[in-house]
DRENDREN-930238 format. One record per residue (C-alpha): residue number from 0; residue in one letter; x, y, z. Coordinates in nm, 2 decimals. Each point is the difference from the previous one (the first is absolute). Layout:
SITE,NUM,a,X,Y,Z
...
***
This chain:
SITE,0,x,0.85,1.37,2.12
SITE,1,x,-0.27,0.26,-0.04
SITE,2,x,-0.39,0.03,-0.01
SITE,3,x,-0.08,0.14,-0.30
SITE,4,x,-0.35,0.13,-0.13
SITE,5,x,-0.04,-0.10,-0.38
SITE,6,x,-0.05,0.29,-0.18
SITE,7,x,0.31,0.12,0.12
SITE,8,x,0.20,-0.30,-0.06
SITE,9,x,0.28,0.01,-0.24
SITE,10,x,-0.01,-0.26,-0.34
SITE,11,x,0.30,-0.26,0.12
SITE,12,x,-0.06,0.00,0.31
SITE,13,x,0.01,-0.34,0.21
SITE,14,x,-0.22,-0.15,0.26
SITE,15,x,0.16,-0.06,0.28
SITE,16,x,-0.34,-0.22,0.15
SITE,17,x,-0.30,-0.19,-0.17
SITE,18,x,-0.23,0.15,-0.09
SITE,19,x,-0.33,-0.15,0.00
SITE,20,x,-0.39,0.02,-0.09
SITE,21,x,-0.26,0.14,0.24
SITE,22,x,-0.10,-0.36,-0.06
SITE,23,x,0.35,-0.16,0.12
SITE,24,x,0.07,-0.09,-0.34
SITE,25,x,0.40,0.03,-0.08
SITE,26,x,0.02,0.31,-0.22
SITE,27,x,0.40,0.05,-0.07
SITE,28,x,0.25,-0.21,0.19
SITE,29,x,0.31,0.24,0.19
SITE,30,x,0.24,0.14,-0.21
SITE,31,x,-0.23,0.05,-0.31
SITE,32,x,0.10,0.32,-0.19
SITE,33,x,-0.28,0.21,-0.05
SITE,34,x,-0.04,0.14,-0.33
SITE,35,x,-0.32,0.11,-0.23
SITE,36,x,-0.19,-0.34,-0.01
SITE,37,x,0.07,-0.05,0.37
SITE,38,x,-0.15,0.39,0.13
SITE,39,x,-0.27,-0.11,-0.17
SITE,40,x,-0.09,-0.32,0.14
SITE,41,x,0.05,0.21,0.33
SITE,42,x,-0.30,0.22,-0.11
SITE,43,x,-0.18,-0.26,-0.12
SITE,44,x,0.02,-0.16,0.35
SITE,45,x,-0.04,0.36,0.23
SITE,46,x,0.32,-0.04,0.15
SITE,47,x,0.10,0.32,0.13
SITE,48,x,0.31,-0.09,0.14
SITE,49,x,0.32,-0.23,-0.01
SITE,50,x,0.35,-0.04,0.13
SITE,51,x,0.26,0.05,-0.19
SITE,52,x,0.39,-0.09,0.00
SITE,53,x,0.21,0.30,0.07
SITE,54,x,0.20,-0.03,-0.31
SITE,55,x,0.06,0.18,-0.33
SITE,56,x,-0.29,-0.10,-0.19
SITE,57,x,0.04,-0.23,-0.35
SITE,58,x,-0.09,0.21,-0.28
SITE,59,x,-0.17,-0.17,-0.27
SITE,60,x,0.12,-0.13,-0.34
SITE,61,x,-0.11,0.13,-0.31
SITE,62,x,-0.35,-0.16,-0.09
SITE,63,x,0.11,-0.27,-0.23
SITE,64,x,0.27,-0.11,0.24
SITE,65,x,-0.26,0.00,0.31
SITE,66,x,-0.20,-0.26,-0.19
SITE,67,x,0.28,-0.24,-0.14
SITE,68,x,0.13,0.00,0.39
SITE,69,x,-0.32,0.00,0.16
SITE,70,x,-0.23,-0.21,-0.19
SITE,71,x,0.15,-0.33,-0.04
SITE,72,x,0.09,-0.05,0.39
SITE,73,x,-0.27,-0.28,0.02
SITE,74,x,0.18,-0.10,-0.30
SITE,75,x,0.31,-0.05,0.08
SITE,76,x,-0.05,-0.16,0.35
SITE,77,x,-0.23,-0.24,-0.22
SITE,78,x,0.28,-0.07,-0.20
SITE,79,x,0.22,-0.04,0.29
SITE,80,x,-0.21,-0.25,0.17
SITE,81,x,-0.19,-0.20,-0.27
SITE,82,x,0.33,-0.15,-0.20
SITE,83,x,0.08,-0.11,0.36
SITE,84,x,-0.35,-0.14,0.11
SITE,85,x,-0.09,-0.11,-0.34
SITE,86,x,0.31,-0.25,0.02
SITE,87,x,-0.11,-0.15,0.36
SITE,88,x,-0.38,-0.03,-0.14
SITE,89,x,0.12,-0.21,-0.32
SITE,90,x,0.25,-0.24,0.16
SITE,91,x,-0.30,-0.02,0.27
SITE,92,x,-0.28,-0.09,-0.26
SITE,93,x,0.26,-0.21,-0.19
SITE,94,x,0.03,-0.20,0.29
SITE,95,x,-0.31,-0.04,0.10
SITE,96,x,-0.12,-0.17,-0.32
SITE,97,x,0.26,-0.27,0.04
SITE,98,x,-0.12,-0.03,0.41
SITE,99,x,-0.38,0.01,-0.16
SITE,100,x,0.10,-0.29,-0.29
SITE,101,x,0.10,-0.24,0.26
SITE,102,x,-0.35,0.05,0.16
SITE,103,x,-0.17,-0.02,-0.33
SITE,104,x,0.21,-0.35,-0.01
SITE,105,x,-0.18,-0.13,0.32
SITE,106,x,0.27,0.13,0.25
SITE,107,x,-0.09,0.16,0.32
SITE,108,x,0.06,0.40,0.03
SITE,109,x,0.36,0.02,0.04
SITE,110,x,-0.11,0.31,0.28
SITE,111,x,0.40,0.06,0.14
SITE,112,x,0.05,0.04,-0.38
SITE,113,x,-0.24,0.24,-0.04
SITE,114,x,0.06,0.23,0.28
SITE,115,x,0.39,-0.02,-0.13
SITE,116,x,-0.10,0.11,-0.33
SITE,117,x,-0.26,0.32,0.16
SITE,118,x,0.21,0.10,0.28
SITE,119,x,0.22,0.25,-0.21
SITE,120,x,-0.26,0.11,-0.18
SITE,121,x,-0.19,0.13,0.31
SITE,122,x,0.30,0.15,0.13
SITE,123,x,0.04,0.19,-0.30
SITE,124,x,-0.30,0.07,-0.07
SITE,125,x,-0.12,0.16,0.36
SITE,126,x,0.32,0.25,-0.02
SITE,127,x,-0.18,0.11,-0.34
SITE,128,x,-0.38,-0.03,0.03
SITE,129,x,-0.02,0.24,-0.29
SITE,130,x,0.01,-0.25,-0.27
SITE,131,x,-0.37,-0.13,0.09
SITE,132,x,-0.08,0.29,-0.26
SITE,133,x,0.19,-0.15,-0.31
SITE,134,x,-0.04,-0.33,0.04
SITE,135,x,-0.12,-0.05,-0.32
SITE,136,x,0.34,0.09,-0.10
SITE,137,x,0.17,-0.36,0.14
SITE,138,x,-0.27,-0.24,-0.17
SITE,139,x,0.03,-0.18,-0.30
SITE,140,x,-0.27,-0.18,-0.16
SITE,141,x,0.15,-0.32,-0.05
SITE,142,x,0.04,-0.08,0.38
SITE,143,x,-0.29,0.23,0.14
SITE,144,x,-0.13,-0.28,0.25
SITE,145,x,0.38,-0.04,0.16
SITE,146,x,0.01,0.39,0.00
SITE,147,x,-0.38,0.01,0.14
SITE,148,x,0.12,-0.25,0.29
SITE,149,x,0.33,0.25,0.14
SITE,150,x,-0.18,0.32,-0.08
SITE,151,x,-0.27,-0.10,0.23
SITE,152,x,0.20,-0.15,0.25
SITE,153,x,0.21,0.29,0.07
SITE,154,x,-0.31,0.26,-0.02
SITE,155,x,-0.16,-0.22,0.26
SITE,156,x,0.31,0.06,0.23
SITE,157,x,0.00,0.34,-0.07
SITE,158,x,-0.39,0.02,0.14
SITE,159,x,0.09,-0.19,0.25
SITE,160,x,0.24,0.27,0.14
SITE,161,x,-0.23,0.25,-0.07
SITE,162,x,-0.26,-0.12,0.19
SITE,163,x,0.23,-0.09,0.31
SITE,164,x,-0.05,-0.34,-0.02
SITE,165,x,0.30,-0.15,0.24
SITE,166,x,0.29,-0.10,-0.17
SITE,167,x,-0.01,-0.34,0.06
SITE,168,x,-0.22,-0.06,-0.23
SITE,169,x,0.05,0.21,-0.26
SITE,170,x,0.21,-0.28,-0.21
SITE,171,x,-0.29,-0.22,0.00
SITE,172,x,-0.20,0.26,-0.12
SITE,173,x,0.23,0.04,-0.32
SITE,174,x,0.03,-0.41,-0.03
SITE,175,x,-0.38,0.04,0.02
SITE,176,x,0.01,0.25,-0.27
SITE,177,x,0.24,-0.21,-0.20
SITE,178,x,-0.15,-0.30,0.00
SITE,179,x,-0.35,0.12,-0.07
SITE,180,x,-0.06,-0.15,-0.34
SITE,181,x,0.20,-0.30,0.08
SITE,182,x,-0.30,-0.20,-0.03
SITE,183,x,0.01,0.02,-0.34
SITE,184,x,0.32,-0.22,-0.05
SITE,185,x,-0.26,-0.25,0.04
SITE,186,x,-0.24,0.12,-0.35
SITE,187,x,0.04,-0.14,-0.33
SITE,188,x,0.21,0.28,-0.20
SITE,189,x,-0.21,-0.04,-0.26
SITE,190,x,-0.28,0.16,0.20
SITE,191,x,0.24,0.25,0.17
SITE,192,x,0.19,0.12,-0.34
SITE,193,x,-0.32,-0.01,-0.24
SITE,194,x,-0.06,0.28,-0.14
SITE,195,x,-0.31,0.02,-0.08
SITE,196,x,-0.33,0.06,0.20
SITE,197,x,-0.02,-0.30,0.27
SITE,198,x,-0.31,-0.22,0.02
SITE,199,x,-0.18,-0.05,0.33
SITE,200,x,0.14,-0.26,0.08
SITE,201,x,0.36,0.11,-0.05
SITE,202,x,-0.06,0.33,0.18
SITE,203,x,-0.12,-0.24,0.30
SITE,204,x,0.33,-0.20,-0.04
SITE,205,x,0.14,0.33,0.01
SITE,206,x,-0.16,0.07,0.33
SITE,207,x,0.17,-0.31,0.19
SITE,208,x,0.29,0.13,-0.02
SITE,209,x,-0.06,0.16,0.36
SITE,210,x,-0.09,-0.31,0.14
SITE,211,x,0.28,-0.21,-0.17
SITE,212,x,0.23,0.30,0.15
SITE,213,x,-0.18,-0.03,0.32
SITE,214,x,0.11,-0.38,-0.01
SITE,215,x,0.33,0.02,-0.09
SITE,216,x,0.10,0.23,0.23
SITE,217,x,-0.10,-0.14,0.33
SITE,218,x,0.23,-0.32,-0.11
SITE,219,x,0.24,0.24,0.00
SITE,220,x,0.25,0.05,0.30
SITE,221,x,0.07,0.36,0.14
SITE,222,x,-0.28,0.18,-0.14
SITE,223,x,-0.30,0.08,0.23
SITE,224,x,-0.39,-0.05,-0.02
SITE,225,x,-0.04,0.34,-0.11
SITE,226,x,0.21,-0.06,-0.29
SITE,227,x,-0.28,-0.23,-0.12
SITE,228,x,-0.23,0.16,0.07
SITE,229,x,0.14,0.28,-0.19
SITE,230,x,0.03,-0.23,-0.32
SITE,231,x,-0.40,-0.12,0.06
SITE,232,x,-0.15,0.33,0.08
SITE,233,x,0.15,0.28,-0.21
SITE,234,x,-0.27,-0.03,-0.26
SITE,235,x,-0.24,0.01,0.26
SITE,236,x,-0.17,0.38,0.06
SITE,237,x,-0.16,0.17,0.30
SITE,238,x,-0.34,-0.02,-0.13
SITE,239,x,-0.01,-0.40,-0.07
SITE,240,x,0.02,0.06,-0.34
SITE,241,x,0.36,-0.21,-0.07
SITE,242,x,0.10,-0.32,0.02
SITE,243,x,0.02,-0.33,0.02
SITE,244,x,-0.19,0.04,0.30
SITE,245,x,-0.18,0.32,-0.01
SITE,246,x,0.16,0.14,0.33
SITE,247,x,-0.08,0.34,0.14
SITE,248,x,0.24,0.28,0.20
SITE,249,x,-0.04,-0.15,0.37
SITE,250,x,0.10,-0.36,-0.14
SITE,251,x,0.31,0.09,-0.16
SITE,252,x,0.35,-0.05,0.10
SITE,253,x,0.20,0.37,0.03
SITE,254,x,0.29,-0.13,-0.22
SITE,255,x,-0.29,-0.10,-0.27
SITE,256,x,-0.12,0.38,-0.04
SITE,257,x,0.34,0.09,0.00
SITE,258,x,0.11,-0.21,-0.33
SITE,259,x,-0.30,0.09,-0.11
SITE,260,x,0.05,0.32,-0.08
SITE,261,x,0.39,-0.01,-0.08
SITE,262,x,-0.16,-0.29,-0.22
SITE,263,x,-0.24,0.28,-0.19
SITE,264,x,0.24,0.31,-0.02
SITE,265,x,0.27,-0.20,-0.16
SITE,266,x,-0.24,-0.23,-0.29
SITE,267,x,-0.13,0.35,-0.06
SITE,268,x,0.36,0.17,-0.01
SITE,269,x,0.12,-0.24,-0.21
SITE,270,x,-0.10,-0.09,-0.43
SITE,271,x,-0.15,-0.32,-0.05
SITE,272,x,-0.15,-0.19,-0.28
SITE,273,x,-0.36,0.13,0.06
SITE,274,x,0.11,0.34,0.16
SITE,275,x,0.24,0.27,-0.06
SITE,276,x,0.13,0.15,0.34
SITE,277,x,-0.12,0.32,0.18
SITE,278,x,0.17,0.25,0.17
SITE,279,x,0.03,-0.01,0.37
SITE,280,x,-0.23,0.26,0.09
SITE,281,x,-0.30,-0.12,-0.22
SITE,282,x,0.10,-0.35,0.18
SITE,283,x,-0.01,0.19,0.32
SITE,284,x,-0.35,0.15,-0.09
SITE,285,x,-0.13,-0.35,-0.05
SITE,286,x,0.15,-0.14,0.28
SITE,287,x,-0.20,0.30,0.21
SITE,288,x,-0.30,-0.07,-0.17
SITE,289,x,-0.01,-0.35,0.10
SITE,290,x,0.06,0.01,0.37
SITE,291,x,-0.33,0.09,-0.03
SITE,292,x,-0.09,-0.39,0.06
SITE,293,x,0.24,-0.20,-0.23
SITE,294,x,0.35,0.08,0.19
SITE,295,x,0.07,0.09,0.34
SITE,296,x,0.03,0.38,0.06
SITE,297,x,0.23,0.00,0.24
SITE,298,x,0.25,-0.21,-0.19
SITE,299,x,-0.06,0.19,-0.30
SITE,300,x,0.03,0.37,0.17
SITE,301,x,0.29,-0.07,0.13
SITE,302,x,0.13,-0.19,-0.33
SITE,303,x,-0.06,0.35,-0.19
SITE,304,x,0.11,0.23,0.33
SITE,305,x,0.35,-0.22,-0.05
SITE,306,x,0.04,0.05,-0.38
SITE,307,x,-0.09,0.31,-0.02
SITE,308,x,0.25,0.15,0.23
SITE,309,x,0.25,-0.04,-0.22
SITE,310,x,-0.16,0.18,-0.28
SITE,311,x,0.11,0.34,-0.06
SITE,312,x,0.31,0.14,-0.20
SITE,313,x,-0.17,-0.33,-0.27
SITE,314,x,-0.07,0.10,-0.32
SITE,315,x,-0.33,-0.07,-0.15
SITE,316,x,-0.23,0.04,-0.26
SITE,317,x,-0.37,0.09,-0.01
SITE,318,x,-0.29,-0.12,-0.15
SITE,319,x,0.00,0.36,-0.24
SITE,320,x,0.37,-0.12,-0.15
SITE,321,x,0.19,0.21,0.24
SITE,322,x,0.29,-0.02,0.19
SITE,323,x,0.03,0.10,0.37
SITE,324,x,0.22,-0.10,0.34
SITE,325,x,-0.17,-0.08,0.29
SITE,326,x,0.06,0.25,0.26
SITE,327,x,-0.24,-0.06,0.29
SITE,328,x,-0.16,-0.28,0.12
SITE,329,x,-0.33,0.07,0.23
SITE,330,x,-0.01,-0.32,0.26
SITE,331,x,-0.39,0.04,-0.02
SITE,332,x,-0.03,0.00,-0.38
SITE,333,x,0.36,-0.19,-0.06
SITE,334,x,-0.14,-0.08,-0.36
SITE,335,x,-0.06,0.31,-0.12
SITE,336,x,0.37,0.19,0.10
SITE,337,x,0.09,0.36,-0.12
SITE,338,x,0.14,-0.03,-0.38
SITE,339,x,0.25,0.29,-0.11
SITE,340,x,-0.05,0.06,-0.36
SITE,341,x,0.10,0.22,-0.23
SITE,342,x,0.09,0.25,0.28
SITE,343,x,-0.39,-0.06,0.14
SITE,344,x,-0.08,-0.17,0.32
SITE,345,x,-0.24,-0.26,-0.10
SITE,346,x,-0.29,-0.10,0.31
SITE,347,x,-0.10,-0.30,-0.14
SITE,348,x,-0.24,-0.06,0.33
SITE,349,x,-0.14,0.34,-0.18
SITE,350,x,0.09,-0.16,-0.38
SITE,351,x,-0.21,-0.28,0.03
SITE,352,x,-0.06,0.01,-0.34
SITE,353,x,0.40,-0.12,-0.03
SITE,354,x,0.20,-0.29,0.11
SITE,355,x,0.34,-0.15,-0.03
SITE,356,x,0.01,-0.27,-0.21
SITE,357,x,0.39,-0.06,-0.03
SITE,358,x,0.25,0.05,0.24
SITE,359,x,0.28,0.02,-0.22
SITE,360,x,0.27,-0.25,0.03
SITE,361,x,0.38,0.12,-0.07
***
């Protein structure tokens, strides 16, 4: 291999190192051929030099052939992984309805049933993370709660990893995730499935459901306190200003803030009666803005560091119609990446008159 300076490097070329930011961001990965769009992300980001393979360079295809082969490579690992993943998260939410119907019934949580019925799901889903930015694309609207109680218990694993929790404990952390609602077994459906506007004293029947979770979990075998916890406190915020109790930050249990926020990102990921869903990114915006006393920061920084990282080579669109790939990701601003569009390298932590609002599922 060879150091190269830049402006003498030849289009085709591959790298034969990382390269990355002067802010230790992960610019191009090794073996990236370096064509027009890629020499200019290298001035964009005053890197003078790189190493390079010493190899006979690739030249480049024709124009229209560079696009049909270089565009659609989020694409088409998306459509690799999701027809795979999409089948583990049905039979998983399938299953859980039936395990959640026998509770509804007056059975106890069937718990070895339930971690059965996650377990491959997790394992699937932590070899590809990259599908916590199309979820929207494995719900239906018929069996959203069911879909609402695996999504968040696999995202709270996922944090849990993230945030180096010790692995122990991360499966109660996804039973805690999955059983979160479970209180609600326990509320008339009438109340639960009307679709109209609630009365006050539905919405407070509503509103049990944490404490009728909180109840039925500690009868429960193999799942720990903070399980229950998780099930009373995740409407509770850091300012005192959730419920039932009206808790603050210091008197809240970790795995609580935890499903808190996988709770959030997902209800605002997803369409629901009252709500159509948002793209990741404006969910991630929110989510930012309220670690500012409604969610723990911590939880939610590293929530957004973690599905972020994934991001670029995804296809998105912008709030002006158009089209772009992500192709940077800035770990200090990791909602506001570097969008290639139209052969322009979009800022959008410069653009903050854009945002993506649709990663676009293939």
């Amino acid at each position: 291999m060879s150091i190269v300076d830049v402006k003498q490097l030849t289009v085709g070329a591959k790298l034969a190192e990382e390269v990355y930011t002067s802010l230790g961001g992960l610019l191009f990965t090794k073996g990236t051929a370096l064509y027009e769009k890629e020499l200019e992300l290298l001035d964009v980001f005053m890197i003078d030099q790189v190493e390079i393979e010493d190899t006979e360079p690739e030249w480049p295809e024709p124009a229209e052939q560079q696009v049909a082969a270089t565009a659609p490579i989020a694409a088409n690992q998306s459509q690799s992984e999701k027809p795979a993943f999409q089948d583990t998260f049905d039979k998983a939410t399938t299953s859980l309805r039936k395990l959640l119907q026998h509770v509804e019934g007056g059975s106890n949580i069937p718990v070895m049933d339930v971690r059965e019925v996650i377990s491959p799901l997790l394992e699937q889903f932590s070899e590809q993370p990259r599908v916590l930015l199309s979820l929207r694309g494995f719900s239906k609207a018929d069996s959203y709660s069911y879909e609402h109680a695996v999504a968040v218990g696999m995202i709270s694993y996922m944090i849990a990893k993230w945030m180096k929790i010790p692995e122990r404990e991360w499966m109660q952390i996804a039973l805690a995730g999955t059983l979160l609602d479970i209180g609600k077994t326990k509320i008339d459906r009438r109340i639960l499935q009307k679709p109209g506007k609630l009365t006050d004293e539905e919405f407070e029947e509503i509103k049990r459901h944490t404490v009728y979770g909180y109840q039925l979990i500690r009868a429960s075998h193999g799942l720990s306190e903070g399980v229950a916890l998780a099930a009373l406190q995740h409407h509770e915020r850091e300012d005192g200003s959730g419920y039932p109790l009206g808790l603050s930050g210091a008197k809240l249990h970790l795995y609580s803030k935890i499903t808190a926020v996988a709770d959030v990102y997902h209800a605002m990921c997803s369409d629901r009666v009252y709500q159509k869903a948002k793209s990741p990114y404006v969910v991630a915006e929110q989510l930012m803005q309220d670690s500012f006393g409604k969610l723990d920061p911590q939880v939610v920084h590293t929530f957004i560091k973690g599905v972020t990282q994934f991001a670029v080579g995804t296809v998105v669109e912008l709030s002006d119609g158009k089209l772009g790939k992500i192709v940077f990701t800035d770990s200090k601003h990791p909602t506001r990446p570097m969008i290639e569009s139209g052969g322009t390298i979009l800022n959008l932590v410069e653009s903050r008159q854009l945002s993506i609002v649709k990663v676009i599922e293939n």
